[in-house]
C-alpha positions as CSV (number, residue, x, y, z in Angstrom):
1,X,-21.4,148.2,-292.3
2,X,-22.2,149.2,-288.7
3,X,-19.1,150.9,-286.9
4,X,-17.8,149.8,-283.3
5,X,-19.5,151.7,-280.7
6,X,-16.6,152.3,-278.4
7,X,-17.2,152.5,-274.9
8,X,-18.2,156.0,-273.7
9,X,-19.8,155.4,-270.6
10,X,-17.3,154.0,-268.4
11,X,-17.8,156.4,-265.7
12,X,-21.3,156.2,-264.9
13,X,-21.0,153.6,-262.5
14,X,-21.4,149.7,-262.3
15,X,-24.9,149.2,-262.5
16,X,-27.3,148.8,-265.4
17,X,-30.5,150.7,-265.5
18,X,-32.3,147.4,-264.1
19,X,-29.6,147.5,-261.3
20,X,-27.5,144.4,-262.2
21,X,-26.1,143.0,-258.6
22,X,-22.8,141.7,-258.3
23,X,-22.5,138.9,-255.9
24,X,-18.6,137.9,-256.1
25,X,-16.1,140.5,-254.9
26,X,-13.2,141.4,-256.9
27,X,-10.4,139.0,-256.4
28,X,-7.9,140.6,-258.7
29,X,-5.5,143.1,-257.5
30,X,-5.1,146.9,-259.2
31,X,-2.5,146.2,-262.4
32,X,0.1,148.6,-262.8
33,X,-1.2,148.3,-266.6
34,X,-4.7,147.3,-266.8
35,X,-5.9,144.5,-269.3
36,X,-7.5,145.5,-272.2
37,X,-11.1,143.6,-272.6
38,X,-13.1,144.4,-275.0
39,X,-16.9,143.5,-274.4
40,X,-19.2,142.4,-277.7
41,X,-23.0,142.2,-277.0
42,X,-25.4,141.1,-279.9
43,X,-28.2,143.0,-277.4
44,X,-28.5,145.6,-276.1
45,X,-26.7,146.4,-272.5
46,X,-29.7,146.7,-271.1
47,X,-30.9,143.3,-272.2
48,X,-30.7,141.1,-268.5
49,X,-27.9,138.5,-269.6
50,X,-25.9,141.3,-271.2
51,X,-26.4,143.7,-268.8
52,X,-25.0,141.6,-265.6
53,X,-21.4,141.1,-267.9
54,X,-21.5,144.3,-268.8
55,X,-22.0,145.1,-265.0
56,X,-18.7,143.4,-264.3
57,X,-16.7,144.8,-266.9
58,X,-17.7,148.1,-266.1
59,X,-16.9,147.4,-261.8
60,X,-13.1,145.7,-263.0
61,X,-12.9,149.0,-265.1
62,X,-13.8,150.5,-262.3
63,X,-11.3,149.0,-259.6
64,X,-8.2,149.4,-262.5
65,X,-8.8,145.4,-263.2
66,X,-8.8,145.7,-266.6
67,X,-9.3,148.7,-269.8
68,X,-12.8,148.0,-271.0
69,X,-14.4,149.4,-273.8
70,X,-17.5,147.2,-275.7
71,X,-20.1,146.9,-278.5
72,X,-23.7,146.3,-278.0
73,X,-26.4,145.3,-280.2
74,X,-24.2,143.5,-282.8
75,X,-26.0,141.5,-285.7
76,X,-25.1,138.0,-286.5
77,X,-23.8,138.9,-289.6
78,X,-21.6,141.4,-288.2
79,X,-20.1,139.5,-284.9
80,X,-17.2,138.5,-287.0
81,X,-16.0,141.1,-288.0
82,X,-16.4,143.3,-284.6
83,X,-14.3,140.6,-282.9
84,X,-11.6,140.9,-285.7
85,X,-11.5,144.4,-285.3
86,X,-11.2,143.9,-281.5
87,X,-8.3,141.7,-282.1
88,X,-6.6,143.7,-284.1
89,X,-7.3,146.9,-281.8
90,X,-4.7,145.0,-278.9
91,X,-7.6,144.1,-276.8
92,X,-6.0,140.8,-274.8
93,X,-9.5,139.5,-274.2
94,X,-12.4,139.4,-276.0
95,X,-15.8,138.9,-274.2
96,X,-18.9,138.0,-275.9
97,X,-21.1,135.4,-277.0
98,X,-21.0,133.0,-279.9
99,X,-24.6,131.0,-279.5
100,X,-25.9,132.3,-282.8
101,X,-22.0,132.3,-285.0
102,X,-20.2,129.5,-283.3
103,X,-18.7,128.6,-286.4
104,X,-17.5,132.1,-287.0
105,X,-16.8,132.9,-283.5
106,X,-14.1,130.0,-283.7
107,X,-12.7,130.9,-287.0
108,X,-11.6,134.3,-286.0
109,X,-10.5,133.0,-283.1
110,X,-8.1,130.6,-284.7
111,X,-7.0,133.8,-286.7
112,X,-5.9,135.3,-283.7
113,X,-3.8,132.6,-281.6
114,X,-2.7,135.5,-279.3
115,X,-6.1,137.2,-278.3
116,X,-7.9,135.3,-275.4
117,X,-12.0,134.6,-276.3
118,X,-14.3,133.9,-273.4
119,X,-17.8,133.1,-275.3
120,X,-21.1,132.6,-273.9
121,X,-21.6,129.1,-276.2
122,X,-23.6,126.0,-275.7
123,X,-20.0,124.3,-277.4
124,X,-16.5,123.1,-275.9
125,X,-14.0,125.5,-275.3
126,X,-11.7,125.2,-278.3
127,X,-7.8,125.5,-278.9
128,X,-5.3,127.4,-276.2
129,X,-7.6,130.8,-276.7
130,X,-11.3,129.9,-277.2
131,X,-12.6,130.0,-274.0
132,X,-16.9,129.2,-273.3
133,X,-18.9,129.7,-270.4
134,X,-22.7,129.2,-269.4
135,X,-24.9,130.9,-267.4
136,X,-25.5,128.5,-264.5
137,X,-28.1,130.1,-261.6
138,X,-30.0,127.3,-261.8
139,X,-29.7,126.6,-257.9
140,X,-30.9,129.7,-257.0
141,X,-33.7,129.3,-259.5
142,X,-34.2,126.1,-257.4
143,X,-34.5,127.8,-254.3
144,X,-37.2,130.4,-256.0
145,X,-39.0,127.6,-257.0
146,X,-39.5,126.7,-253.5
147,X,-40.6,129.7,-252.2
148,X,-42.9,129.8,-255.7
149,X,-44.3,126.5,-255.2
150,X,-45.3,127.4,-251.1
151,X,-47.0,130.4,-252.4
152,X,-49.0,129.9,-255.3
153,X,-52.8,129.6,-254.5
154,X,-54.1,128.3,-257.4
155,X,-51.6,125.4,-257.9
156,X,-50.3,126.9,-261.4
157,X,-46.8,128.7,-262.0
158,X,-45.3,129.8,-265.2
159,X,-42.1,130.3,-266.9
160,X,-41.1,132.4,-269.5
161,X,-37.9,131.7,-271.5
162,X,-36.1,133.2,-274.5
163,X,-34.7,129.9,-277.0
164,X,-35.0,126.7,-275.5
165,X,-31.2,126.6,-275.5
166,X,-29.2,124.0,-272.9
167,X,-28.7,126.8,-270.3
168,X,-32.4,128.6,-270.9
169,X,-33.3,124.8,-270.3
170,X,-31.6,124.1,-267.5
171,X,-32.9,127.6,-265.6
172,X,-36.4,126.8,-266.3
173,X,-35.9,123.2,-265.5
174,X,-34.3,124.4,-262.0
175,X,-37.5,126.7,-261.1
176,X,-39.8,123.8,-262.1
177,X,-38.1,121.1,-259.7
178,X,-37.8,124.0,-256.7
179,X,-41.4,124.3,-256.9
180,X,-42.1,120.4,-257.2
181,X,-40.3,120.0,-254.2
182,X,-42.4,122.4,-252.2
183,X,-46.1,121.7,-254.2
184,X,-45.6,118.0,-256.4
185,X,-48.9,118.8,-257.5
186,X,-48.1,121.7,-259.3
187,X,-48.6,122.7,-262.3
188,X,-46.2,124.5,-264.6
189,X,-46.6,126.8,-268.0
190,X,-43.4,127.4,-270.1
191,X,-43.5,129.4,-273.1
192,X,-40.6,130.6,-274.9
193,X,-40.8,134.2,-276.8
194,X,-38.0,132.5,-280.0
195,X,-35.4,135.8,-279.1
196,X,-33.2,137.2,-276.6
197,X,-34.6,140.6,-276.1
198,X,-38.3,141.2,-276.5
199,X,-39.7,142.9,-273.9
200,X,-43.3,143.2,-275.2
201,X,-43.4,139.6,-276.6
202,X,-42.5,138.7,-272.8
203,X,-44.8,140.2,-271.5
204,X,-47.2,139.1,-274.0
205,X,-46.2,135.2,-273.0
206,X,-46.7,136.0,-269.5
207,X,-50.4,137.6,-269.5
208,X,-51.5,134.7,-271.5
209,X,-50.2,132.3,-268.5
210,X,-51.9,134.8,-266.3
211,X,-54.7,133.9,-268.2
212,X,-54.3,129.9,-268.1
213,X,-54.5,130.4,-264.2
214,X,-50.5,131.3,-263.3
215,X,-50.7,133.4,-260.4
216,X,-46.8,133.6,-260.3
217,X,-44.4,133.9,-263.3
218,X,-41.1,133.2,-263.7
219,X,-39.2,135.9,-265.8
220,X,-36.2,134.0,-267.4
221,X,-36.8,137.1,-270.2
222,X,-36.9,140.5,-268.9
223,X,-40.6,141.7,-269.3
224,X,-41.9,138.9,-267.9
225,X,-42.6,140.8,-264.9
226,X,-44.6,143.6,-266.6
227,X,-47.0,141.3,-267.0
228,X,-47.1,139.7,-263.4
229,X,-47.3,143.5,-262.3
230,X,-50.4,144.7,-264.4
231,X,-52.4,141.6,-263.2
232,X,-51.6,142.5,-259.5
233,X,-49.7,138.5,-259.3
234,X,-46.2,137.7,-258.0
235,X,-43.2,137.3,-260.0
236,X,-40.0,135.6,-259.7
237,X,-36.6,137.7,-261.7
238,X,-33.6,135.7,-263.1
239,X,-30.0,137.4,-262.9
240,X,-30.5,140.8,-261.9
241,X,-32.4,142.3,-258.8
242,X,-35.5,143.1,-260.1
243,X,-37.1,144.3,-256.8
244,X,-36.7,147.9,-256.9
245,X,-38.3,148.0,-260.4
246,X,-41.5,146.2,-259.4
247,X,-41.5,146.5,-255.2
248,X,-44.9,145.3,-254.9
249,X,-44.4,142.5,-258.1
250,X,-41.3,140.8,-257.7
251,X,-40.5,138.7,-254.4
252,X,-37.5,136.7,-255.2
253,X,-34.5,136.7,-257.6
254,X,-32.3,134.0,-258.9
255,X,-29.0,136.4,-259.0
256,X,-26.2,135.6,-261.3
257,X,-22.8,137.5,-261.1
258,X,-20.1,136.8,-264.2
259,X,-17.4,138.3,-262.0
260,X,-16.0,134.8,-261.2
261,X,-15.7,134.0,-264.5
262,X,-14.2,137.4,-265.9
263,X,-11.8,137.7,-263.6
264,X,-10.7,133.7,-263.7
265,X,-10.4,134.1,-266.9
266,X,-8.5,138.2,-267.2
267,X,-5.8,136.6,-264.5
268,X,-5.3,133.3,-267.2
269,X,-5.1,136.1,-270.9
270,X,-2.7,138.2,-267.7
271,X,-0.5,135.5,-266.9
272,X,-0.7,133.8,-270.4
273,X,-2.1,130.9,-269.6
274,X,-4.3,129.1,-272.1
275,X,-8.3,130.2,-271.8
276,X,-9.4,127.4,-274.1
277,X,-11.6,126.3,-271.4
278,X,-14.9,125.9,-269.7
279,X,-15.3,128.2,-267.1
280,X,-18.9,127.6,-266.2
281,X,-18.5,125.9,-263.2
282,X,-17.4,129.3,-261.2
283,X,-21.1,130.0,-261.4
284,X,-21.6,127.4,-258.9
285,X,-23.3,129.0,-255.8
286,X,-20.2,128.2,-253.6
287,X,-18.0,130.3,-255.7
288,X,-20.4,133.2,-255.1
289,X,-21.3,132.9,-259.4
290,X,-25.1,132.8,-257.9
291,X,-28.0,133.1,-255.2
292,X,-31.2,133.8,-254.0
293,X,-32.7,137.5,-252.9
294,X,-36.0,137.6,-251.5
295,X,-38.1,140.0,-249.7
296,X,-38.6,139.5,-245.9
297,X,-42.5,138.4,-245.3
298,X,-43.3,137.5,-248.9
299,X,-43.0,133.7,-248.3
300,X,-44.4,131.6,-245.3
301,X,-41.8,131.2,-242.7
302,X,-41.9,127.7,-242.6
303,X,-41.0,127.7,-246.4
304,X,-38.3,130.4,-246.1
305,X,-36.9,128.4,-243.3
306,X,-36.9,124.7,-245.8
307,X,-35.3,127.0,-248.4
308,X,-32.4,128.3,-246.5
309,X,-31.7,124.9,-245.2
310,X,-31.6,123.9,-248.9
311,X,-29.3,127.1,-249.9
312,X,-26.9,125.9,-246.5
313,X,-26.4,122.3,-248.1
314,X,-26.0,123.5,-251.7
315,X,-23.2,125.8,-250.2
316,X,-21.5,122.8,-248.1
317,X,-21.6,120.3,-250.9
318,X,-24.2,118.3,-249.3
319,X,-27.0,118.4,-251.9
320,X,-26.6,119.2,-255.8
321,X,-29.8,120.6,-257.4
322,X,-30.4,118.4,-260.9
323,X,-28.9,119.5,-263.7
324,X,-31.5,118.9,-266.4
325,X,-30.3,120.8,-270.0
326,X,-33.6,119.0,-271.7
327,X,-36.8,121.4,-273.0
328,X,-38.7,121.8,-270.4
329,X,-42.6,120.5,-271.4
């Protein structure tokens, strides 16, 4: 059996070592006693989904928010009994992700009526304390798509995605329509690498777009952008700010930030209101759960310009970017 890796690097600051960006400042004020969360990751913390909730853990440790401690790179077969042990530890929320143990995610979690659960699932939110969220920055993948589908010269973009899951859908599907509203003619490559963290097999996916005439790349997986980088193209990142890794690579970001969501969802296990609920929606755009970075010159004006009229009416209401969960073809 693998033993709990408690939390021993609380104080070396927010960020991940790919510079996760938080986007939503902290709403919560400093608790006289903070929250205990603990955080269970089936990748590592470095992995780009994990490492942007890890990010905001760490920042409401940080700011006395909450007590965080965490697991990373937790099997399948050992996610069950992680979380019981977190339960039984006094931790009032638990923060992980059930995709791959739904089933056993929401057993424990009837086990343990008093512990709050706020799971990255594809499901409904279940009872008073199973909580779910998604990971919804497909508007700002929208507007990258924009800005991709102005820029490419040879008419061909690619995406490359981890499992072909609602939410992985839904990204890729939000890239694809951004660029189709810039370039109709467009043509796009999707691949998916069948895991959550493979850096190699990304990169892997990506070259052989390169290779079927992509000359930018979408990096829904994190390696992605190695390939866009060692055939001198441009590249698109997903979640985190992936500019200062690859300057000269990667010209636009669709940022994500869970902070919204955490700290909805520490006030509700504070206050003891019920979690079971959905709390995607505070990814919205409006809610500061997720937007677009870009680097000043990459893009034509005229396109950056069409894009941040775009951003303005997604943040006023006035246009809603499609919601397509299907597998992107």
């Amino acid at each position: 059996m693998t033993s709990i890796k408690i939390n021993r690097r609380r104080l070396l600051g927010t960020g991940t070592a790919l510079g996760a960006t938080t986007l939503f400042a902290p709403s919560l004020l400093r608790a006289a006693t903070p929250l205990k969360v603990a955080g269970i990751h089936a990748s590592p913390v470095e992995n780009t989904w994990n490492s942007v909730l890890h990010a905001a853990m760490l920042a409401a440790h940080e700011d006395g928010s909450i007590e965080y401690t965490f697991s990373e790179g937790v099997s399948g077969t050992d996610y069950p009994r992680v979380m019981r042990e977190y339960a039984e530890a006094g931790n009032a929320l638990i923060v992980g992700e059930s995709y791959a143990v739904e089933r056993e995610a929401r057993s424990v979690a009837g086990d343990y009526a008093d512990t709050a659960f706020l799971m990255g699932s594809s499901g409904e939110a279940a009872g008073d304390n199973f909580g779910v969220f998604g990971t919804w920055n497909w508007e700002a993948a929208y507007l990258c798509g924009m800005l991709a589908g102005a820029m490419t010269e040879t008419g061909t973009v690619g995406s490359v995605g981890a499992i072909p899951i609602p939410e992985v859908n839904m990204l890729i599907n939000g890239f694809a329509d951004g660029v189709k509203a810039t370039n109709p003619d467009a043509k796009h490559l999707v691949s998916f690498i069948g895991t959550f963290f493979d850096p190699p097999k990304a990169r892997e996916a990506g070259l052989a777009q390169i290779d079927s005439g992509a000359d930018i790349l979408f990096g829904e997986r994190i390696g992605t952008a190695d390939a866009a980088k060692e055939r001198g193209i441009k590249a698109v990142g997903s979640m985190i700010d992936y500019t200062p890794r690859y300057p000269e690579t990667v010209f636009a970001n669709a940022l994500w930030s869970f902070r919204p969501l955490l700290d909805a969802a520490v006030a509700d296990a504070a206050a003891g209101t019920p979690t079971g609920k959905n709390y995607t929606p505070l990814s919205l755009m409006k809610d500061g759960g997720n937007d677009i970075s870009y680097v000043e010159g990459a893009a034509p004006a005229e396109a950056v310009a069409k894009m941040e009229e775009v951003r303005a009416a997604i943040m006023a209401g006035e246009f809603e970017v499609p919601r397509n969960f299907d597998e992107p073809k």
